[in-house]
N, C-alpha and C positions, 0 to 999 in steps of 0.2 A: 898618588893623591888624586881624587875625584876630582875631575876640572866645575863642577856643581859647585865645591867647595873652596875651589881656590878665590886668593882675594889678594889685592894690591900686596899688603904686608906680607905675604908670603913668597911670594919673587921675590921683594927687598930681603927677605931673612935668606933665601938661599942664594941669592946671588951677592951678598956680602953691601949692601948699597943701604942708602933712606930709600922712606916710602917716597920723598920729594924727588929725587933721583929718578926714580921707577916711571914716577909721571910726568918728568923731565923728556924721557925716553919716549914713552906712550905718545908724547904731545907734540913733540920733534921739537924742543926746546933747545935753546942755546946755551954750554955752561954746563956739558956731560963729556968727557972726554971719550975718542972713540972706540980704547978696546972695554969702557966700560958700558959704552951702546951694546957695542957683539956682547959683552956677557949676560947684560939684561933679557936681550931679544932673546937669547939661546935658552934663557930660563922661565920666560913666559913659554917659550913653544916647548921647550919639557914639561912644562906643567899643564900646558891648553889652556893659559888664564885668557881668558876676555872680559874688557871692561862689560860695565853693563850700559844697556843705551841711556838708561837715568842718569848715570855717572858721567855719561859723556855731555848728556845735554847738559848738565849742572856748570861742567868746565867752560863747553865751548861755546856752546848756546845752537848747536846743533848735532842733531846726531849720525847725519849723512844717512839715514832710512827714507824709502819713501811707502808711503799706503798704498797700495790698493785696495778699495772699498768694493763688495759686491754683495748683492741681498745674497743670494744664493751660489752651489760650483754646478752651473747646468752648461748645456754644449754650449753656447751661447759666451756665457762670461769665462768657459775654459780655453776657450779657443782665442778671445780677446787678452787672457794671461798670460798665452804663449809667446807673442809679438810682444805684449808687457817686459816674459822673462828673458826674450834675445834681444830688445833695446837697451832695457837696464846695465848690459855686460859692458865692462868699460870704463863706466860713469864717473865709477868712484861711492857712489850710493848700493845700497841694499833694500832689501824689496820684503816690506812683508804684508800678505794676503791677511785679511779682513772680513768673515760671511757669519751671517748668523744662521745660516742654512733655510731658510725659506720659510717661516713662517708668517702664511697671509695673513693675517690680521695683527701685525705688528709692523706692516709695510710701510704706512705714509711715512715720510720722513724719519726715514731711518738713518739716510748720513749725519744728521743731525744728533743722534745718537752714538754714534759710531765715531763722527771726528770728536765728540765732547772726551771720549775716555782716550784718542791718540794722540790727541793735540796735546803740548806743552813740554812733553817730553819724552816721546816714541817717535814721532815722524817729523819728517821736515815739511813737507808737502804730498797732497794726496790727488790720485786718480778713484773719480768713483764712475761706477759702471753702470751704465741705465738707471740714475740717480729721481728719487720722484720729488725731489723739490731743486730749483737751481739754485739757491740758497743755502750757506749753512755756516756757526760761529764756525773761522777757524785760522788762527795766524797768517798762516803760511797759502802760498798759489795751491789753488786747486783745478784741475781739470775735469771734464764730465765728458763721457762717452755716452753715446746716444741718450742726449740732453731731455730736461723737461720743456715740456713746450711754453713756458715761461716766457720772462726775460732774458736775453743773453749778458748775463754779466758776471760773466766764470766762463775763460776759455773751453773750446767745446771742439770734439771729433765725432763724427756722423758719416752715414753713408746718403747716396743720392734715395728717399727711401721714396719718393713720389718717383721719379722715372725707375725707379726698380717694379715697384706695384705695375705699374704701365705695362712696362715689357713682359711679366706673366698672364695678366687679361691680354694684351694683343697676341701673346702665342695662344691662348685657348682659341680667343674671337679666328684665328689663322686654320686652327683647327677645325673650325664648323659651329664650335659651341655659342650657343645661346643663353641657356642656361647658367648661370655662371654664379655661384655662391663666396661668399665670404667668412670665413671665421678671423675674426679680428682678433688684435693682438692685445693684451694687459698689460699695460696700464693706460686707460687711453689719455694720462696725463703726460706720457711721456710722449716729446716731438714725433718721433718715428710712426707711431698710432695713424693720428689722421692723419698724416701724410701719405702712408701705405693704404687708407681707407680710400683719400684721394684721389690717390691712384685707378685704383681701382675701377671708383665712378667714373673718373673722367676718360677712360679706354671704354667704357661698356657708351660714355654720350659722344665721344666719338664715331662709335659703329653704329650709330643710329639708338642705341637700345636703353632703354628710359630704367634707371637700376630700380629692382623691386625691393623694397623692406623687409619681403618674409625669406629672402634668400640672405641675408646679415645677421651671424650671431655672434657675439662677444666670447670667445675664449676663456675660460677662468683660471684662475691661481693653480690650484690643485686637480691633480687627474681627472677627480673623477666627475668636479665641471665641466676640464676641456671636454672628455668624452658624450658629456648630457648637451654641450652644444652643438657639437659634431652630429650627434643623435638626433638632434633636431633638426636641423639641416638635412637631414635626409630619412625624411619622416613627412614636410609639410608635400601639401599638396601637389602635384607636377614639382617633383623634386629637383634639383639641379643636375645637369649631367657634368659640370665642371664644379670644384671647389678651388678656392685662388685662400690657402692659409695662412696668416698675415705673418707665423714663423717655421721652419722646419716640425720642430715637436710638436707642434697644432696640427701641421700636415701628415705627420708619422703617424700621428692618434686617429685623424681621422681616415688612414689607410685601413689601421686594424678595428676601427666601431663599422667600417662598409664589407669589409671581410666579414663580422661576426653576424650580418645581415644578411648576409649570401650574396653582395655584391663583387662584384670583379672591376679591381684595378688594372689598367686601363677600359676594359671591354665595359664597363655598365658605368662607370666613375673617372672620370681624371681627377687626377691633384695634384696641386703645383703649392711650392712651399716659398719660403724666404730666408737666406742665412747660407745655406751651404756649409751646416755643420759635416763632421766626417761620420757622422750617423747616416745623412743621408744616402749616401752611397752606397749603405749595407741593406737596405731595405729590399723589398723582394714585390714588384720590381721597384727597382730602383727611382730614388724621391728626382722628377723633375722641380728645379729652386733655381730661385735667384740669388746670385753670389753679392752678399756684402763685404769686404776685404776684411775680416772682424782681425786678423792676426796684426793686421798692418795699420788698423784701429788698433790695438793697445798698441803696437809700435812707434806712432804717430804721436801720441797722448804722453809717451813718457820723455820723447823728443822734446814735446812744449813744455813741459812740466819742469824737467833740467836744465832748460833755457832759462826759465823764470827760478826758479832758485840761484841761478846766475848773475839776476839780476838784469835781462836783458828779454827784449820785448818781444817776441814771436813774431816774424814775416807774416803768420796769419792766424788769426785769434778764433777761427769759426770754420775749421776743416771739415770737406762735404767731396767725398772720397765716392767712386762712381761705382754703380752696380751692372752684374750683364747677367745675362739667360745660361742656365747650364741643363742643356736637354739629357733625360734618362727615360727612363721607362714607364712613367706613371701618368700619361699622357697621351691620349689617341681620338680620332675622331670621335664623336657622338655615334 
């Protein structure tokens, strides 16, 4: 029998029991004797019946699932769902992913869309993933990883993203460079944004050097923006001889738009990235980044998140998890 197909009444009919029995069993009820548990059990797992989470919510008024919410599966939120999928183990909860696959203009406030069709009777509680609003209807505790720049009112995990920004302009400035460009990161509604922009600034007014405007371009949604502002950055006048990318994939892009130029990573170009996806380490030469812990960010997030479905208040509502330099190859004097 297709386990598709199976349904409560059908356990009850071959294990010889009511359907009330069967959900007796399912529910750890009191009032089923025990070799009629072992025959129950034995015939849900001959058949593969599982409730459905509707059905569970209806009874119990939850359904032990939790969300995770992300616009898009880029390196970025894959790697944040890794640490999601080795905290979850344990719990007692189950875990299901949520993306609409990236389409920009349908971005503002999309948890908002997202929790509307999983709230009530799918999740008990959601993690959303670089969220652009900090708001959103929805029963149950929600957590936001790299939050909006908002209000904080929805526990929130982040990395240190201003002394991250820092430590890549002070290793270029270390370097020799002067020069030093920006492609900034999308959305700049989200916290991490100007913090990382910041950053930035305030390492280049540190070393004396007053930041120029024509060396700042905004990053865009889709490829083939990031690459037209990449483009442009190294196109204006007295170009930069460092770019500082506000995330790895910014910085991977603008390795191969300085390649298809005939420039040479390190020799004519540094770039320094943010994130320490496991892409970066494949590049040729290899992406010099700044590590955010993103695995120990979803790790962290579902920590809080199972605590508050417990009923019990998190030691700390605004985790801010520290960043450090990971030197490779894409990085050399002017």
């Amino acid at each position: 029998m297709s386990s598709s197909r199976v349904t409560i009444r059908d356990v009850a009919a071959m294990a010889g029991v009511s359907v009330a029995t069967v959900s007796k069993v399912l529910n750890d009820r009191y009032g089923v004797a025990t070799n009629t548990i072992e025959r129950v059990r034995a015939v849900i797992t001959e058949l593969g019946y599982e409730s459905s989470l509707v059905a569970r919510s209806l009874r119990n008024h939850r359904t032990n699932v939790i969300g995770v919410l992300v616009w898009d599966i880029e390196p970025y939120s894959a790697e944040v769902l890794k640490g999601v999928a080795r905290a979850i183990k344990g719990t007692g909860y189950e875990l299901v992913v949520y993306a609409a696959g990236g389409k920009g203009a349908e971005r503002m406030g999309w948890e908002h869309r997202y929790l509307s069709r999983l709230s009530g009777t799918l999740i008990d509680g959601a993690v959303m993933v670089t969220p652009t609003v900090q708001t959103a209807p929805f029963a149950g505790p929600v957590v936001a990883v790299d939050p909006h720049a908002g209000a904080e009112d929805v526990p929130t995990v982040a990395s240190d993203n201003l002394r991250g920004a820092q430590l890549a302009v002070e290793h270029l400035l270390g370097l020799g460079h002067r020069r030093i460009g920006l492609l900034s990161r999308p959305p700049r509604d989200l916290e991490s944004g100007p913090q990382r922009e910041e950053g930035y600034r305030s390492a280049l007014r540190a070393a004396g050097i007053t930041p120029d405007p024509d060396l700042v371009r905004a990053g865009g949604y889709d490829d083939s923006a990031l690459e037209e502002a990449a483009r442009q950055l190294l196109t204006v006048p007295d170009r930069p001889t460092a770019i500082f990318a506000a995330n790895d994939v910014s910085a991977i892009t603008t390795m191969e738009v300085a390649l298809s130029m005939g420039l040479r990573v390190p020799g004519d170009l540094s770039v320094i990235g943010f994130d320490n996806v496991p892409e970066s380490a494949m590049t040729q030469p290899g992406l010099t980044t700044i590590e955010q812990p993103l695995q120990l960010m979803g790790q962290r997030s579902i920590e809080m998140l199972v605590e508050l479905l417990a009923g019990s208040e998190p030691a700390e509502t605004h985790v801010r998890l520290p960043t450090r330099l990971v030197v490779r190859g894409s990085c050399a004097a002017p």
